[in-house]
N, CA, C and O atoms as a GROMACS GRO file, in nm:
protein
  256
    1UNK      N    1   3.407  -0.017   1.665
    1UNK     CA    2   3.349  -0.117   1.752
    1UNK      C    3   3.266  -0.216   1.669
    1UNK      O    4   3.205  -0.173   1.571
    2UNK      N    5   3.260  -0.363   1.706
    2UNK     CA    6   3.194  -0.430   1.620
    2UNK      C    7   3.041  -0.382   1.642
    2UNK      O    8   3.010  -0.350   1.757
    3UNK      N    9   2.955  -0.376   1.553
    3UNK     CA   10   2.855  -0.368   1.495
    3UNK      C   11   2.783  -0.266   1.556
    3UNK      O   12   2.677  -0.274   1.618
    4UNK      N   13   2.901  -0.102   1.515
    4UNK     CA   14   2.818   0.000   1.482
    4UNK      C   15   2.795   0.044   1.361
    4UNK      O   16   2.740   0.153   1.348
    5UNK      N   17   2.840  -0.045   1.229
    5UNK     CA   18   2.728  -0.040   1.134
    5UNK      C   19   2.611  -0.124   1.145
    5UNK      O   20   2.555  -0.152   1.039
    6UNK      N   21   2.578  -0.155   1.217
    6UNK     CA   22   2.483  -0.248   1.190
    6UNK      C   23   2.387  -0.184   1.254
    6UNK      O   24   2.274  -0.195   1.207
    7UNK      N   25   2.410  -0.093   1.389
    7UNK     CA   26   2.339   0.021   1.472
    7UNK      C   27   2.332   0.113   1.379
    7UNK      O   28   2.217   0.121   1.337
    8UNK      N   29   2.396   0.176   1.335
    8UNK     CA   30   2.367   0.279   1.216
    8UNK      C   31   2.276   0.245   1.099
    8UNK      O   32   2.187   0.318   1.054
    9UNK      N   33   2.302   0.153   1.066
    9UNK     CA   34   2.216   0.113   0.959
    9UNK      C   35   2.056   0.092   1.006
    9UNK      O   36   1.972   0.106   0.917
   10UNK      N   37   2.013   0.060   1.136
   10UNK     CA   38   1.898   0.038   1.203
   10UNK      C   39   1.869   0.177   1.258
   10UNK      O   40   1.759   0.202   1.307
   11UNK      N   41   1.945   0.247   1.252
   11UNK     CA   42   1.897   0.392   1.305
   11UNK      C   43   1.866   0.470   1.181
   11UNK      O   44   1.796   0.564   1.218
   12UNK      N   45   1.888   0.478   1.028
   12UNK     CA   46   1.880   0.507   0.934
   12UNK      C   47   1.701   0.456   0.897
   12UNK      O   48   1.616   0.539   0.864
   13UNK      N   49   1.674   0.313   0.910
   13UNK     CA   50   1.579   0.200   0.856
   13UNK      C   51   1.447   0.246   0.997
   13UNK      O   52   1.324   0.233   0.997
   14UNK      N   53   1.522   0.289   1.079
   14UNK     CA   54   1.373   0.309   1.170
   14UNK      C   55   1.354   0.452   1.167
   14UNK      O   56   1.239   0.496   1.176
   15UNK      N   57   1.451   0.529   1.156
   15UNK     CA   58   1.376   0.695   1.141
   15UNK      C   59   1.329   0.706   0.996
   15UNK      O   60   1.262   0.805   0.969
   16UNK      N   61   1.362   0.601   0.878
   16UNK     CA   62   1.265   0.642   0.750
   16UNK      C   63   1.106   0.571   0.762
   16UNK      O   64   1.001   0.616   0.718
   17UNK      N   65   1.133   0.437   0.839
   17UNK     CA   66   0.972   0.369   0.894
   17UNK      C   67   0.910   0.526   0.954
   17UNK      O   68   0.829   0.598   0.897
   18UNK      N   69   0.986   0.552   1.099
   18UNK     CA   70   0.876   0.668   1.134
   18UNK      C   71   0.831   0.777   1.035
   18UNK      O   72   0.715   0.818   1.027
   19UNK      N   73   0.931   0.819   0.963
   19UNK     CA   74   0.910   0.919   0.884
   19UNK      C   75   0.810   0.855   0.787
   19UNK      O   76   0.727   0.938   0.748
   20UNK      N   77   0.796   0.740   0.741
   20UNK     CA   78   0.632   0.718   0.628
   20UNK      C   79   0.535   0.710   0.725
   20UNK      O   80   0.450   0.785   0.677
   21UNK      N   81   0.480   0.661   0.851
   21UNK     CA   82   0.445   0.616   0.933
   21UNK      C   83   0.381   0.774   0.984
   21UNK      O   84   0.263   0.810   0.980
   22UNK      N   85   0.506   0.858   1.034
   22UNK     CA   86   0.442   1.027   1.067
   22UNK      C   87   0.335   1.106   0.946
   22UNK      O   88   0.264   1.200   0.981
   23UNK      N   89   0.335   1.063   0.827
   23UNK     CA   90   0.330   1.128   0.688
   23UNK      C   91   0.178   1.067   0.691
   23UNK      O   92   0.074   1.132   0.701
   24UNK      N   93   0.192   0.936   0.681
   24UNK     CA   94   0.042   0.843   0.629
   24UNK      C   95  -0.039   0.910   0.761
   24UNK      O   96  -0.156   0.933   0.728
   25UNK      N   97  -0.017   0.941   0.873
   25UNK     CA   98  -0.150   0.971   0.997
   25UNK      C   99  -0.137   1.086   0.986
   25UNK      O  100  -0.220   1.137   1.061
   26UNK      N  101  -0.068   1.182   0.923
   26UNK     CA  102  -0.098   1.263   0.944
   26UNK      C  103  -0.198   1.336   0.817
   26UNK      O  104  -0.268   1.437   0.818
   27UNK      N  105  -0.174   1.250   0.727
   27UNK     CA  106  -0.223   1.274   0.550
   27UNK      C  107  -0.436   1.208   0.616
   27UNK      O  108  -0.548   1.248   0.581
   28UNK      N  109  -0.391   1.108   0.707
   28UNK     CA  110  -0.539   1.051   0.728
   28UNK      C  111  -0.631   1.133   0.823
   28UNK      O  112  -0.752   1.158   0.816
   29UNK      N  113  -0.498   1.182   0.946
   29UNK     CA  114  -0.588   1.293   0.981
   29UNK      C  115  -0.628   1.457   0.916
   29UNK      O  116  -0.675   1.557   0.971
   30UNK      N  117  -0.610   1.445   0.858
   30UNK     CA  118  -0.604   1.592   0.720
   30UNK      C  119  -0.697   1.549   0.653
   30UNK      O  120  -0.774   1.645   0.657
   31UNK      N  121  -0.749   1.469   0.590
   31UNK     CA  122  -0.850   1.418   0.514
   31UNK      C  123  -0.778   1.405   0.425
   31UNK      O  124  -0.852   1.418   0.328
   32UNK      N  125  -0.659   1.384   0.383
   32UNK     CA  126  -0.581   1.402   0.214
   32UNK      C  127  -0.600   1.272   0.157
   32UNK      O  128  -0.632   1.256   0.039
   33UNK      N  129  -0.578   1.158   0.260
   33UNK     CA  130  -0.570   1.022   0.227
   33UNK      C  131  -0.703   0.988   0.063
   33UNK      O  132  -0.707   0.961  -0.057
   34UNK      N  133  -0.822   1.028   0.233
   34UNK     CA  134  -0.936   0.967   0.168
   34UNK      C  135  -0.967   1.031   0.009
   34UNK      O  136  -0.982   0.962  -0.092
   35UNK      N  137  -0.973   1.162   0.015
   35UNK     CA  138  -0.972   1.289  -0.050
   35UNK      C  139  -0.898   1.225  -0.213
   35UNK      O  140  -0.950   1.203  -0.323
   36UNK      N  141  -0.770   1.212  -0.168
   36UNK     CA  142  -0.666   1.155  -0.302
   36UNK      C  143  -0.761   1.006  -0.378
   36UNK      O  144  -0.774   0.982  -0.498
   37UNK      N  145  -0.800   0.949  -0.294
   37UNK     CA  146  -0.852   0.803  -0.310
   37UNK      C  147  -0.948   0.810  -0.392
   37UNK      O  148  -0.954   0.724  -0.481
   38UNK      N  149  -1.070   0.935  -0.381
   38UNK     CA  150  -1.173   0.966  -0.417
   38UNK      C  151  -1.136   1.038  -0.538
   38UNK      O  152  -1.201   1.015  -0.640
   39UNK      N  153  -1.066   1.100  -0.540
   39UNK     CA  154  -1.021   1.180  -0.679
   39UNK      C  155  -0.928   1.082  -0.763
   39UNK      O  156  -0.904   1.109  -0.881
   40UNK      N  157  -0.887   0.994  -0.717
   40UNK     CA  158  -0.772   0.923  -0.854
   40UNK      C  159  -0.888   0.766  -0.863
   40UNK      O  160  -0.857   0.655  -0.907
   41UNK      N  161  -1.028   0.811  -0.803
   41UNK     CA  162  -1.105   0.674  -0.862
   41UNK      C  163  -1.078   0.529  -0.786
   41UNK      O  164  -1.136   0.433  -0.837
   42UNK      N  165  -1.003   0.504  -0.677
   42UNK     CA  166  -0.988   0.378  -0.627
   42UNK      C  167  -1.031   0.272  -0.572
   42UNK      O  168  -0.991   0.161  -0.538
   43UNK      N  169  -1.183   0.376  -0.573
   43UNK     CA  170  -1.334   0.301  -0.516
   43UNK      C  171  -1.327   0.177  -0.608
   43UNK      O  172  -1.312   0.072  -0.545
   44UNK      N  173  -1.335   0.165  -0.740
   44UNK     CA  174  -1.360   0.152  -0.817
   44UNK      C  175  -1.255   0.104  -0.929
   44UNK      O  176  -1.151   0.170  -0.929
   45UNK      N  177  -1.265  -0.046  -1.068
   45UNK     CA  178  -1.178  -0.106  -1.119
   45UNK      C  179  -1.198   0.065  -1.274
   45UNK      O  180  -1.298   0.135  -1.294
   46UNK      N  181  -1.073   0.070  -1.339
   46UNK     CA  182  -1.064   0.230  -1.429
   46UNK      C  183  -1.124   0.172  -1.532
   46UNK      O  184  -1.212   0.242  -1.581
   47UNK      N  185  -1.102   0.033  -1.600
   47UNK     CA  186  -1.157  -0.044  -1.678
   47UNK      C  187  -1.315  -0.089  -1.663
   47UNK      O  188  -1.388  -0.103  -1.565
   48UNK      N  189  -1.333  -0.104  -1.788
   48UNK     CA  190  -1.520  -0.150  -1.782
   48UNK      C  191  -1.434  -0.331  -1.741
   48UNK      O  192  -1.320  -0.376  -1.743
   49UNK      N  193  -1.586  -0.389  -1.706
   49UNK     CA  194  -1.504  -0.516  -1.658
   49UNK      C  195  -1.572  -0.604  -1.800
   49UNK      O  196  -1.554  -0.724  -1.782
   50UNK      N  197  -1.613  -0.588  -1.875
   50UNK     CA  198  -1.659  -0.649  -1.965
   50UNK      C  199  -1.458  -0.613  -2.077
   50UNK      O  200  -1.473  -0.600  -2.199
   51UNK      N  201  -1.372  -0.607  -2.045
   51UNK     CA  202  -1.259  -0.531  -2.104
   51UNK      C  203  -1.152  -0.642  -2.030
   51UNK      O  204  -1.066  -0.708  -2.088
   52UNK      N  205  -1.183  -0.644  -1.887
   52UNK     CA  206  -1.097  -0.770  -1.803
   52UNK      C  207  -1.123  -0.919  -1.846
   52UNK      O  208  -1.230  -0.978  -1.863
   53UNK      N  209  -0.949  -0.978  -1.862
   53UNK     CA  210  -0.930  -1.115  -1.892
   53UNK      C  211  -1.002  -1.148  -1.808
   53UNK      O  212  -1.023  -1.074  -1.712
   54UNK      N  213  -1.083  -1.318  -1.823
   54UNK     CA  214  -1.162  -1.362  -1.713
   54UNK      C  215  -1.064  -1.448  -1.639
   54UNK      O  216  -0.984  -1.526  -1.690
   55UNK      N  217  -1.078  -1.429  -1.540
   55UNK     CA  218  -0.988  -1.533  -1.432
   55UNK      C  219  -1.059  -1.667  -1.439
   55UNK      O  220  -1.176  -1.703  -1.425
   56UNK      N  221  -0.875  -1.760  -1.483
   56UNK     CA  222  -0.926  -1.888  -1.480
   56UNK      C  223  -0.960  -1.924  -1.382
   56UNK      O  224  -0.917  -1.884  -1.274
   57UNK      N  225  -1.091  -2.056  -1.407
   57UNK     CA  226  -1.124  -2.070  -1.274
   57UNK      C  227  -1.216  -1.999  -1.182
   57UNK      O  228  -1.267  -2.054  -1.084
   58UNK      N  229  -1.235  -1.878  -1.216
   58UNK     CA  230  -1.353  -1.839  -1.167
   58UNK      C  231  -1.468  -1.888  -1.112
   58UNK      O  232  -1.565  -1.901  -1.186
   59UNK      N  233  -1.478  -1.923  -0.981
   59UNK     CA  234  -1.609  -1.976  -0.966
   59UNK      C  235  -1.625  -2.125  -0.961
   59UNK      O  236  -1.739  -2.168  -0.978
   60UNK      N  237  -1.557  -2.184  -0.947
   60UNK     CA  238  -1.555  -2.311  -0.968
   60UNK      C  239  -1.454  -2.352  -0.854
   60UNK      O  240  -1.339  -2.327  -0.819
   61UNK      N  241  -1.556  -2.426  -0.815
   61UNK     CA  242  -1.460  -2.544  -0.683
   61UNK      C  243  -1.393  -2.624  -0.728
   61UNK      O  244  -1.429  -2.693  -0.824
   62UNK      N  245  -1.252  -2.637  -0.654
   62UNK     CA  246  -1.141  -2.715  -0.674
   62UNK      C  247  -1.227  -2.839  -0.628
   62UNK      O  248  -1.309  -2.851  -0.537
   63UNK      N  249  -1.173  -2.943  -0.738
   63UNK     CA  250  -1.205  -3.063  -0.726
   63UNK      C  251  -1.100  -3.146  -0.723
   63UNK      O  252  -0.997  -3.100  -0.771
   64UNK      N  253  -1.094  -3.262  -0.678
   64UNK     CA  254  -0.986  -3.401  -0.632
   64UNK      C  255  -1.025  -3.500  -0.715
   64UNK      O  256  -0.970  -3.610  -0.708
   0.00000   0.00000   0.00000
């Protein structure tokens, strides 16, 4: 039939959405999320910032 790949292919693409979607609320209600975040440092840049290129432009208003 025309476009039961195209149904298949959308039935493939929305049960892997739910499936990350089931994983991430359930990792947030577990505490794992925050937990992982806090242990791999993400609060926070891993580098001293005196080590970071300075962004051009920094701080400075675009002018005309």
């Amino acid at each position: 039939q025309p476009g039961q790949n195209a149904q298949t292919l959308a039935r493939i693409i929305a049960s892997a959405v739910l499936a990350g979607e089931l994983s991430l609320l359930s990792a947030l209600a577990a505490g794992h999320l925050i937990k992982a975040h806090m242990a791999h440092n993400r609060s926070q840049a891993n580098t001293p910032a005196a080590s970071l290129p300075p962004t051009p432009g920094a701080g400075l208003a675009y002018r005309v």
